[in-house]
MDTraj code that builds the backbone (N, CA, C; nanometers):
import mdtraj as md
import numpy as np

residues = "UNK UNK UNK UNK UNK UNK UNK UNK UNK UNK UNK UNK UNK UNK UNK UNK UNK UNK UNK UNK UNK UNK UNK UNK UNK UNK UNK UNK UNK UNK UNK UNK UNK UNK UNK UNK UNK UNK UNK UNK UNK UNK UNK UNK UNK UNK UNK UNK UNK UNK UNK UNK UNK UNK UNK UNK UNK UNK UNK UNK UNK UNK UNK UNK UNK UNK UNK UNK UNK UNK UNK UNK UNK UNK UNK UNK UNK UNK UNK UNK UNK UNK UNK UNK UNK UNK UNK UNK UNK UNK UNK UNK UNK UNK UNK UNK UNK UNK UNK UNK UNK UNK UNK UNK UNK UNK UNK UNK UNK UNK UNK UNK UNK UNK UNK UNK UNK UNK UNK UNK UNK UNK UNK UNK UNK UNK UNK UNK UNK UNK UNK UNK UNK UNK UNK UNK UNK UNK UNK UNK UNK UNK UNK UNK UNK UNK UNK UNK UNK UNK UNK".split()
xyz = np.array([
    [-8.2782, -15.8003, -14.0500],
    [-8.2874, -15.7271, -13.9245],
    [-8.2598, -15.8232, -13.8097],
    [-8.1534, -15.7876, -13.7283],
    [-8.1212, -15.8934, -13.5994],
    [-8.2313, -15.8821, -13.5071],
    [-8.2411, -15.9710, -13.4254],
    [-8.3595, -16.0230, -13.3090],
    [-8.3107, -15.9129, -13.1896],
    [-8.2022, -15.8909, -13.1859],
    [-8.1529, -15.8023, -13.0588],
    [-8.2235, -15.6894, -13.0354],
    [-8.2517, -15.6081, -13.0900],
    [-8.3386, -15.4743, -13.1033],
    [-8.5180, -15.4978, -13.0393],
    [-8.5168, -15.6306, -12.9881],
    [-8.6044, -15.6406, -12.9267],
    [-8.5864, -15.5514, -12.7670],
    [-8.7537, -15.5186, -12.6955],
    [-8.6739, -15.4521, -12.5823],
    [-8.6037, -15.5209, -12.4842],
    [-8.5458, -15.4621, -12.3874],
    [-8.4511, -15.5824, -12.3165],
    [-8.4397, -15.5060, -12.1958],
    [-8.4373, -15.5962, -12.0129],
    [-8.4386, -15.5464, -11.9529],
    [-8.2816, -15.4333, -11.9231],
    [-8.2879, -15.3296, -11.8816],
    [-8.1692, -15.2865, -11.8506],
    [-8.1827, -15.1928, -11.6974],
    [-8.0879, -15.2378, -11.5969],
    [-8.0365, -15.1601, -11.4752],
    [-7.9518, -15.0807, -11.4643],
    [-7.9948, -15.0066, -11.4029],
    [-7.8521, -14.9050, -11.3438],
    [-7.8291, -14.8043, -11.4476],
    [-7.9648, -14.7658, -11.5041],
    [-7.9492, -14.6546, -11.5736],
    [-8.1127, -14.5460, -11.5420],
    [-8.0837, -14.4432, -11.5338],
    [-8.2094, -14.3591, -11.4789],
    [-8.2900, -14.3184, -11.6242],
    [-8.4206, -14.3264, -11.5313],
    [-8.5257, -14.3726, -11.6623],
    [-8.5225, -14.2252, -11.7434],
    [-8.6363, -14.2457, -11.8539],
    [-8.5814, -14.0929, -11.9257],
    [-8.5141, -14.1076, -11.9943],
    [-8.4064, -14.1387, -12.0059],
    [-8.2581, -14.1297, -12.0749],
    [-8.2776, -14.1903, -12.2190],
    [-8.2291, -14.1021, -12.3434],
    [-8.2441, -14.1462, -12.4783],
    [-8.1624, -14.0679, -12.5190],
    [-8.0844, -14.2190, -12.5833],
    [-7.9374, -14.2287, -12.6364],
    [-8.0040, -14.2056, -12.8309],
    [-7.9101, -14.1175, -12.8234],
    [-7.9337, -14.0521, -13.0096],
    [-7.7863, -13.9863, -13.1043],
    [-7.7744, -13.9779, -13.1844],
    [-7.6733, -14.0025, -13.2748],
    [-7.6667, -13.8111, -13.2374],
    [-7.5234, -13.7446, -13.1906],
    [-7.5493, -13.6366, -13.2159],
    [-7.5094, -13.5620, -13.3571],
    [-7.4501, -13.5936, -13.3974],
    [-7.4174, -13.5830, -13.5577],
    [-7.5199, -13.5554, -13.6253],
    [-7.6273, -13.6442, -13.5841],
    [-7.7377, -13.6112, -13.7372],
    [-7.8029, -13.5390, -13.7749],
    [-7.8534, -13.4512, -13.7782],
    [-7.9533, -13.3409, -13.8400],
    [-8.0476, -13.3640, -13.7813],
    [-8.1188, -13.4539, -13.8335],
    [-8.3033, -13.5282, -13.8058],
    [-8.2944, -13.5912, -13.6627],
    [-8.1958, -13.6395, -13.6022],
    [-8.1742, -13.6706, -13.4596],
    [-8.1875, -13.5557, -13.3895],
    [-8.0883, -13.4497, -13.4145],
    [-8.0576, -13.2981, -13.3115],
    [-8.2348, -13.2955, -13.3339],
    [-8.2833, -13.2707, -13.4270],
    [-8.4474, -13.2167, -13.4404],
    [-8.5296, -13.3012, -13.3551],
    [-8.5154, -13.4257, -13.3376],
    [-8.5993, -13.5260, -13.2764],
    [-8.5914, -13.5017, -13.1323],
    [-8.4518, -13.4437, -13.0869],
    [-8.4655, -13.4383, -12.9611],
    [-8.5514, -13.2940, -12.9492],
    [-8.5300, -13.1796, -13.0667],
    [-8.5620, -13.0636, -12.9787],
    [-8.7323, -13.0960, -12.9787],
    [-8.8087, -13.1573, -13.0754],
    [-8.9279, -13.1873, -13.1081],
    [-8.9354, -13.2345, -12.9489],
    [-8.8967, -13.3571, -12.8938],
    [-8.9668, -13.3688, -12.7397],
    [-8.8958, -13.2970, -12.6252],
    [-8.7917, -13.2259, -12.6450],
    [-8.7695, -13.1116, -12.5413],
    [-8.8876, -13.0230, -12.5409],
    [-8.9456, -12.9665, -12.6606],
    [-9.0499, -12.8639, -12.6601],
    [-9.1666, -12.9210, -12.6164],
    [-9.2289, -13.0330, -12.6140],
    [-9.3374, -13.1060, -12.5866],
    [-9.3400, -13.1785, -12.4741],
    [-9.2032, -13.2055, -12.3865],
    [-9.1947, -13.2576, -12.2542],
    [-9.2462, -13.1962, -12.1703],
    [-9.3379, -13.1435, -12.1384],
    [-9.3574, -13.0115, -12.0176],
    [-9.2720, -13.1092, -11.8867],
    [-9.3002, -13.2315, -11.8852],
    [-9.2544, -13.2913, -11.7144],
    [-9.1360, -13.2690, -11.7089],
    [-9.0413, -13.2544, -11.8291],
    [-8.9006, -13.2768, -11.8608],
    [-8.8678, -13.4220, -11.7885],
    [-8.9277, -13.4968, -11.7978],
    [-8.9218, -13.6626, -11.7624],
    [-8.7886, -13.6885, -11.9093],
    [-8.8084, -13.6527, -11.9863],
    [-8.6921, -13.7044, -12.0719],
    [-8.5385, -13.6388, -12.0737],
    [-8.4114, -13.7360, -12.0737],
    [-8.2986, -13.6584, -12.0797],
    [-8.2393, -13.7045, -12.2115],
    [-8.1208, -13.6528, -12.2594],
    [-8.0304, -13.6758, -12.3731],
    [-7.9191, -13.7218, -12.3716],
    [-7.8480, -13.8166, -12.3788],
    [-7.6700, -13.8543, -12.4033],
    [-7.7116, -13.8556, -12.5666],
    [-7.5858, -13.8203, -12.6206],
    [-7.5519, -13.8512, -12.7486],
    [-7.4401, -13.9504, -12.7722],
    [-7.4533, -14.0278, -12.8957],
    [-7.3991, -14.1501, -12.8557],
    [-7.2444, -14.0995, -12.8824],
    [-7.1953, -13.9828, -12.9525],
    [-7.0558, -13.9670, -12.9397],
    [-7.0368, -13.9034, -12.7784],
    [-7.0642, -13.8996, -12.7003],
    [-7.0044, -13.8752, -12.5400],
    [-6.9953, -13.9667, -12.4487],
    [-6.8884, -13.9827, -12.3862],
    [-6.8614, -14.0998, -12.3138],
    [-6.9815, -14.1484, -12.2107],
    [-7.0503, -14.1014, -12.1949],
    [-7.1857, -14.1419, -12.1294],
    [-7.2904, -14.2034, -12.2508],
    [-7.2688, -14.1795, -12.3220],
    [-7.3448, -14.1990, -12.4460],
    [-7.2780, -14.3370, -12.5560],
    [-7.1596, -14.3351, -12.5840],
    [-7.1051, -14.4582, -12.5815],
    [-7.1015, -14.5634, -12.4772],
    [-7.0835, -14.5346, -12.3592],
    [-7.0568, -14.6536, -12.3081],
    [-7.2191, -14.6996, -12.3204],
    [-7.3332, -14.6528, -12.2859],
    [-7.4251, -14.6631, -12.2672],
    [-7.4638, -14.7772, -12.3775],
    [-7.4278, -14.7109, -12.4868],
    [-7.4346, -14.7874, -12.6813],
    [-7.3545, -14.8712, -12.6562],
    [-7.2746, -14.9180, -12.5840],
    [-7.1934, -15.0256, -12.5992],
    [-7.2432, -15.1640, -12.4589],
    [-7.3414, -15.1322, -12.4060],
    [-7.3945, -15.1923, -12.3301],
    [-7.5423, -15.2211, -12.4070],
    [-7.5922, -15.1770, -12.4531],
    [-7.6892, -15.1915, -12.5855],
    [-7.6714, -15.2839, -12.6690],
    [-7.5375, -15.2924, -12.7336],
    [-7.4958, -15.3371, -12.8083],
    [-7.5161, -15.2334, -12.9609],
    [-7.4882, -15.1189, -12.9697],
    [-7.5351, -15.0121, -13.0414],
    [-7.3546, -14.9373, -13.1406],
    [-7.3459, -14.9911, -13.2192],
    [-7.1951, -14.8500, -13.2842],
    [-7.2309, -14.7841, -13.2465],
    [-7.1104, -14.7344, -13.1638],
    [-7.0843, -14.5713, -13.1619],
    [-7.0397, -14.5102, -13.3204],
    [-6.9817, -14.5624, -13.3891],
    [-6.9244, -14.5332, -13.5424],
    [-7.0394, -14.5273, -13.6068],
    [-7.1419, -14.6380, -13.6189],
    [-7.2232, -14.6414, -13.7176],
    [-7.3736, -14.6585, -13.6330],
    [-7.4040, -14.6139, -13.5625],
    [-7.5661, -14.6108, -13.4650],
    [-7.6256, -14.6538, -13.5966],
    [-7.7429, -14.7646, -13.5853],
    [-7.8755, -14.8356, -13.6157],
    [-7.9405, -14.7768, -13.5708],
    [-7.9498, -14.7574, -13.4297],
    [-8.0924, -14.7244, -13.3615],
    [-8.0756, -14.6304, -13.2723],
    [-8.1693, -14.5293, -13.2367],
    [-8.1998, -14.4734, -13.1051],
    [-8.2156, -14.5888, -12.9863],
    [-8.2300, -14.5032, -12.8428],
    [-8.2683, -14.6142, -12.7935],
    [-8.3295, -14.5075, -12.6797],
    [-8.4120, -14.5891, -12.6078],
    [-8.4951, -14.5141, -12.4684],
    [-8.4918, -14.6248, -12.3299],
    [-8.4528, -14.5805, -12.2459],
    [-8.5086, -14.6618, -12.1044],
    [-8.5942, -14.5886, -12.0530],
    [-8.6738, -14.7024, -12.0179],
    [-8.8064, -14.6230, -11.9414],
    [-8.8822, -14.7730, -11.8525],
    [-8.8793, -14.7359, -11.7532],
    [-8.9165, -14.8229, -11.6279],
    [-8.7954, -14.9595, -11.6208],
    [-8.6829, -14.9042, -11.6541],
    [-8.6146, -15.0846, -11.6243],
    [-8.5941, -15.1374, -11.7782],
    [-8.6460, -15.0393, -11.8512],
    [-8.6406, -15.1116, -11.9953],
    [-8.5964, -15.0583, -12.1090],
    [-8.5086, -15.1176, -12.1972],
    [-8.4303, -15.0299, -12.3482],
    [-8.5135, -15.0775, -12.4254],
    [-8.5805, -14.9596, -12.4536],
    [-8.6364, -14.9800, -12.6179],
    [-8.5467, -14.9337, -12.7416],
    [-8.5784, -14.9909, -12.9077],
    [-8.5015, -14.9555, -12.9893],
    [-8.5927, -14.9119, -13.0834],
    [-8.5039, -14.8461, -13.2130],
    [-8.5837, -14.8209, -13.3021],
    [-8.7264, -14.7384, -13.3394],
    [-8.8420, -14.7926, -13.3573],
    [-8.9371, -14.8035, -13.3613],
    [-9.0311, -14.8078, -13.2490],
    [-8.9720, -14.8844, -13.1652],
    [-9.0368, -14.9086, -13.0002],
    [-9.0321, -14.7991, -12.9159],
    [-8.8852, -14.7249, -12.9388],
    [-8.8238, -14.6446, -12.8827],
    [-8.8831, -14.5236, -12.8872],
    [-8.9364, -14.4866, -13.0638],
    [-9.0158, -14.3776, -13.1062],
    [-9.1167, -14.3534, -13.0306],
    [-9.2244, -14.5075, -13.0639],
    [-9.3479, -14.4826, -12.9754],
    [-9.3855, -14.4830, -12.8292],
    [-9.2777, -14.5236, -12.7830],
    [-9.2524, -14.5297, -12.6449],
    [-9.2247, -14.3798, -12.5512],
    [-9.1562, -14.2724, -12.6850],
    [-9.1544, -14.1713, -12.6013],
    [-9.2631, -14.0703, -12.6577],
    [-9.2882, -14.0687, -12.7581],
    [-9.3430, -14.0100, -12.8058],
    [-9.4784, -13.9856, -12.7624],
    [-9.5626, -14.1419, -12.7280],
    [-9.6758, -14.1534, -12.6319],
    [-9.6750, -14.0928, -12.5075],
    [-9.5655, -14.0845, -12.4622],
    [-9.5512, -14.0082, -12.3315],
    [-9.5803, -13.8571, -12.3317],
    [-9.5727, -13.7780, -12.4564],
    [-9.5203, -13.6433, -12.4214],
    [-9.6884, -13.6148, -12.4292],
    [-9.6804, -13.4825, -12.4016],
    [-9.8182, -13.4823, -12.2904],
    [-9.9437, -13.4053, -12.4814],
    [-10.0726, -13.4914, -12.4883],
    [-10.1459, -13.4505, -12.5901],
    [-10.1156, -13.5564, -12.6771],
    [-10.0049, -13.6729, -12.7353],
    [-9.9480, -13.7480, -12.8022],
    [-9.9992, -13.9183, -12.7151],
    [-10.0818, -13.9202, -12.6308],
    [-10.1174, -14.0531, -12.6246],
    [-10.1330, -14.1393, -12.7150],
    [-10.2152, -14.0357, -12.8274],
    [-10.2730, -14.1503, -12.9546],
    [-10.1630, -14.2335, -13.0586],
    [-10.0487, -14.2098, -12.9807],
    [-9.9238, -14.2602, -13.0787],
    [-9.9073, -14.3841, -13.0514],
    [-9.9484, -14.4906, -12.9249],
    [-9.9342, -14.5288, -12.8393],
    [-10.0398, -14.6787, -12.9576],
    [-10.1048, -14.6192, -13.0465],
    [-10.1786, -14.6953, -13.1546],
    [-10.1344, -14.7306, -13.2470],
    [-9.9635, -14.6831, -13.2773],
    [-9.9218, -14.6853, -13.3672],
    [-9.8264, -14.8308, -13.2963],
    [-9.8346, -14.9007, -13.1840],
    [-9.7755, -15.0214, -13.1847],
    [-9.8527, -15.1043, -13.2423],
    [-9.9526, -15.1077, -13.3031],
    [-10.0690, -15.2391, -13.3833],
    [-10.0343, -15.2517, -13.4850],
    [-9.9206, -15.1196, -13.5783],
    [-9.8271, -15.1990, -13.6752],
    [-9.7410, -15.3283, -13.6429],
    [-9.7948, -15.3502, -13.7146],
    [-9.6217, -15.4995, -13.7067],
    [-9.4536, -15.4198, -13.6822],
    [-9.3945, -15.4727, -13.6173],
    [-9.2825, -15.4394, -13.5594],
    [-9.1836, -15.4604, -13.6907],
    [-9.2235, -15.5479, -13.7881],
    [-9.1039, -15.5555, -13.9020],
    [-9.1398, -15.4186, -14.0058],
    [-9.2588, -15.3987, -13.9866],
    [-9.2804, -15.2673, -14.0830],
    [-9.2175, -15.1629, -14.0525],
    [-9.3079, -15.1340, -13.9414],
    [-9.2318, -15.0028, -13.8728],
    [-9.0786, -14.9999, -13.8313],
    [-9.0595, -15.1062, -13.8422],
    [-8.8669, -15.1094, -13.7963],
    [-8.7883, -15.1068, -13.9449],
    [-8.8889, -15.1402, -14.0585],
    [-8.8192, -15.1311, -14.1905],
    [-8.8552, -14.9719, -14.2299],
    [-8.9249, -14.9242, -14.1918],
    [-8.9696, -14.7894, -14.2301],
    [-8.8521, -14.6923, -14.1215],
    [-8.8298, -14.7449, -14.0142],
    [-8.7257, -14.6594, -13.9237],
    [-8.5988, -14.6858, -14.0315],
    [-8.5505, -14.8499, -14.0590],
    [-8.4098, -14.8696, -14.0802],
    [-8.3991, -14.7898, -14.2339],
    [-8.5341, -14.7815, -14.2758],
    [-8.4373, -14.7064, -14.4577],
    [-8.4377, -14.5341, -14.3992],
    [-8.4996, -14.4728, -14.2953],
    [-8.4471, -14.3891, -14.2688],
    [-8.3042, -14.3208, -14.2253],
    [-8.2939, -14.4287, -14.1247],
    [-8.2260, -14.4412, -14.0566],
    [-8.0241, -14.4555, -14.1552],
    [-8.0748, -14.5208, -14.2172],
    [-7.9378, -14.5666, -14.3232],
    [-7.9652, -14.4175, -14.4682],
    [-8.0550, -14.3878, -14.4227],
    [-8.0468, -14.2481, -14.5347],
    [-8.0207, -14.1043, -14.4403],
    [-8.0244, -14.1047, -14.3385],
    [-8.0162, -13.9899, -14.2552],
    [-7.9364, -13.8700, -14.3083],
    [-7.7913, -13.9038, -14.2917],
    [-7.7072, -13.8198, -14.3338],
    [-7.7245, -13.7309, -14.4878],
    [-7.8007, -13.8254, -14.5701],
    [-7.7775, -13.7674, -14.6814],
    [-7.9095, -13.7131, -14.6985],
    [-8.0186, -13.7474, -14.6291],
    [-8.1523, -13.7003, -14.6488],
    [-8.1791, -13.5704, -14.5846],
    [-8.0997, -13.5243, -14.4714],
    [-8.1217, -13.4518, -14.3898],
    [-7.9572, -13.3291, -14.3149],
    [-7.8986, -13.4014, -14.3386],
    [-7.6993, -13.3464, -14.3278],
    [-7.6754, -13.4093, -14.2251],
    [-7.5758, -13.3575, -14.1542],
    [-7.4841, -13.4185, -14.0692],
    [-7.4141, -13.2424, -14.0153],
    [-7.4216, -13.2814, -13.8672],
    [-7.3659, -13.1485, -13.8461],
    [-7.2207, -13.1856, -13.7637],
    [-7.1048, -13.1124, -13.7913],
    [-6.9681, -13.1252, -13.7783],
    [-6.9585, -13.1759, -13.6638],
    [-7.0216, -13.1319, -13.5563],
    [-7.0377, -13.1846, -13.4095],
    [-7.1360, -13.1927, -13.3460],
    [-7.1564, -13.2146, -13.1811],
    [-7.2509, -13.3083, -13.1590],
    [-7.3533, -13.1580, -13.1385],
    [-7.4796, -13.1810, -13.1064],
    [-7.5681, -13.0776, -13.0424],
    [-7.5065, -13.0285, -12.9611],
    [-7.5453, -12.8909, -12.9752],
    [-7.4689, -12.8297, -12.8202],
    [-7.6095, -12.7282, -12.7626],
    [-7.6261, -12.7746, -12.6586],
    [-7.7772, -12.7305, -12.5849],
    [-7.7177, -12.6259, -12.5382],
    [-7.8475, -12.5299, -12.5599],
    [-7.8200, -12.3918, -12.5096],
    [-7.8406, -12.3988, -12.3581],
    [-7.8304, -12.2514, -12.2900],
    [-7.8590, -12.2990, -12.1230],
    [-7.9702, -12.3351, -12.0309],
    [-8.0583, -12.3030, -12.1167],
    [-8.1579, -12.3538, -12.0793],
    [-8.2335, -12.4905, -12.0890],
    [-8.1806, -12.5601, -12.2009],
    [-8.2057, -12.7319, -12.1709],
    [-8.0953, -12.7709, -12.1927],
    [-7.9884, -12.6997, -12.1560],
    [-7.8083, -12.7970, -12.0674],
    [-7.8694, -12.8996, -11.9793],
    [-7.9653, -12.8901, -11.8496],
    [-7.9908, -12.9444, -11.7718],
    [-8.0250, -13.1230, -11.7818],
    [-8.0523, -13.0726, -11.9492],
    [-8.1429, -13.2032, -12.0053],
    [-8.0658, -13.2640, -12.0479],
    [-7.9778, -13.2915, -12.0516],
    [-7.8456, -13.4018, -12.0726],
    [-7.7655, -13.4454, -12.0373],
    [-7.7413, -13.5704, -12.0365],
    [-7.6771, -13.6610, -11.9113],
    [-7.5288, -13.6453, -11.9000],
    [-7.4891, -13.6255, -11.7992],
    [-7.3806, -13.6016, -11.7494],
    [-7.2707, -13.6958, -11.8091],
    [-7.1680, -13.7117, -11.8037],
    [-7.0458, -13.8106, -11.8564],
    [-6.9914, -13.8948, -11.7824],
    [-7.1273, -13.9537, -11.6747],
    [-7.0809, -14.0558, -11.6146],
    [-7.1708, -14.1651, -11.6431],
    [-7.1069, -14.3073, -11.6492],
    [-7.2203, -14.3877, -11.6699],
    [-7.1936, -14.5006, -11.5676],
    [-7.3244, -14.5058, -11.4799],
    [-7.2765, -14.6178, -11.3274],
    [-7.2956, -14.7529, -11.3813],
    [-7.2089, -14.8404, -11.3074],
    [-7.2202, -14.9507, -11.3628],
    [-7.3236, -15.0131, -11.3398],
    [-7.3906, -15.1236, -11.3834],
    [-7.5094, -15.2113, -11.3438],
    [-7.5661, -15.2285, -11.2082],
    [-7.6692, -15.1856, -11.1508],
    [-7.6878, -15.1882, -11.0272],
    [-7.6842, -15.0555, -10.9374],
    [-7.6429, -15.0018, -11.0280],
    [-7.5432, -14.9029, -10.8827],
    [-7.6610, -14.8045, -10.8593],
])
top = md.Topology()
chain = top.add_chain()
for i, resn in enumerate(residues, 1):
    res = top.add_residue(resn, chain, resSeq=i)
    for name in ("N", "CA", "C"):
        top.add_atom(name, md.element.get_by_symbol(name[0]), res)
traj = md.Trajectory(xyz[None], top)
């Protein structure tokens, strides 16, 4: 497992924002799981096949071809993996107590994400294309622009 997937500061991207594979089955579900549980709607969606969503993964350092990890910014900061999970997940409103689940060791829980993660497709399918949000959480996904650093 590379050291990079540690969190890392990142600018010029609005907080909320979690970059996810739209292809995958268990991804499309992960997002609708905290769309339904966001009441603040504090969280948004790029998928990493949309040009807001790649470039984003490519400033990560993330395949767009082959995604490793989810990822989340939240206050100035990219979380991955595992971090990423509990990071949003603690947020959604009744789910504080997840927030306990960082006192695992970070190699466990990141080995328990990565054999998922590398089984996805076959554990769960793959859908032909990316999510397509109905009209009522359209709102919740990031547009196809991505500003550069700072902006």
């Amino acid at each position: 497992m590379r050291n990079r997937w540690q969190p890392q500061p990142l600018d010029g991207i609005a907080d909320g924002v979690i970059l996810f594979d739209g292809v995958c089955v268990f991804c499309s579900r992960w997002v609708r799981f905290v769309i339904e549980r966001d009441r603040a709607a504090r969280f948004r969606f790029a998928p990493v096949q949309s040009r807001y969503g790649a470039a984003l993964a490519a400033r990560l350092g993330i395949s767009v071809e082959n995604s490793e990890t989810n990822a989340v910014v939240l206050d100035g900061c990219a979380y991955f993996k595992s971090d990423a999970a509990i990071a949003v997940v603690s947020r959604l409103a009744g789910w504080a107590w997840a927030r306990r689940l960082a006192a695992v060791p970070r190699p466990l829980r990141d080995w328990l994400y990565d054999w998922i993660a590398a089984n996805r497709y076959r554990l769960f399918g793959r859908n032909a294309s990316c999510l397509v949000p109905t009209p009522e959480i359209a709102g919740r996904f990031v547009a196809d622009d991505l500003p550069a650093a700072g902006q």
